[in-house]
C-alpha positions in Angstrom: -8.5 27.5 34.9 -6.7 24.2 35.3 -9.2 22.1 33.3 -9.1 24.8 30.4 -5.4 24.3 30.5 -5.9 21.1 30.3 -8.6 21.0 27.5 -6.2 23.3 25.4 -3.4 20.3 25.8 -5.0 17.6 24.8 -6.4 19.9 21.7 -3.3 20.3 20.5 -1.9 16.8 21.1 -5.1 15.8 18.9 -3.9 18.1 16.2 -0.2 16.9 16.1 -1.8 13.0 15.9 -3.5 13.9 13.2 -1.3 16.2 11.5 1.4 13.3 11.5 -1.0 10.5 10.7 -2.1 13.0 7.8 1.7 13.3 6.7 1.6 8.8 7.0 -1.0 8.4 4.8 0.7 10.5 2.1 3.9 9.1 2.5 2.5 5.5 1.8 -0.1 7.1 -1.6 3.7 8.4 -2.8 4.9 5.0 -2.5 1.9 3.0 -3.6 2.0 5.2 -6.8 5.8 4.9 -7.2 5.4 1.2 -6.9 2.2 1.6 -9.9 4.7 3.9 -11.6 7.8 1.4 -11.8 5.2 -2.2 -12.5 3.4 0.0 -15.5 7.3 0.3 -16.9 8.4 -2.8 -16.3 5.1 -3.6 -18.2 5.8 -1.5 -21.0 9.2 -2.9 -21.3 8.1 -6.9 -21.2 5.4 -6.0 -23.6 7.8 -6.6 -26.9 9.1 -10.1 -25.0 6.3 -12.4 -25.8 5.1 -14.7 -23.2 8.8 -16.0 -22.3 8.6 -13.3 -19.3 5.3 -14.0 -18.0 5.0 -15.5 -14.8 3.8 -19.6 -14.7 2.8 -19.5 -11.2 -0.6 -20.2 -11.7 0.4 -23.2 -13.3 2.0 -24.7 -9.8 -0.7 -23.9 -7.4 -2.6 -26.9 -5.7 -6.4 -27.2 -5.8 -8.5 -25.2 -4.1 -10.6 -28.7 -2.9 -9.3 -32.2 -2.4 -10.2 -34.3 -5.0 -13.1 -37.2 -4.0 -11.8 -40.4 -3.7 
């Protein structure tokens, strides 16, 4: 009877992880797509700018190899 007992608590236990990592992973999709939501407006709204508010990063970065002497 004990090991039953047993059996039927670590059941359960196994259904709350899961039932809260469940509720995780759809936490963090809302946010990913929230975060897609607000870059696609942002987009939109920089579209009419021109290039003046694009990003020159690439420009600075260093090479991916030293250069040969």
């Amino acid at each position: 009877m004990y090991e039953y007992e047993l059996q039927q608590a670590r059941s359960a236990e196994l259904l709350r992880r899961a039932e809260h990592e469940r509720l995780a992973r759809e936490a963090v999709r809302g946010r990913r797509a929230a975060r897609r939501e607000a870059a696609e407006r942002t987009t939109a709204q920089r579209s009419d700018g021109g290039a003046e508010n694009e990003s020159h990063t690439h420009l600075l970065r260093r090479l991916r190899f030293a250069r040969p002497a």
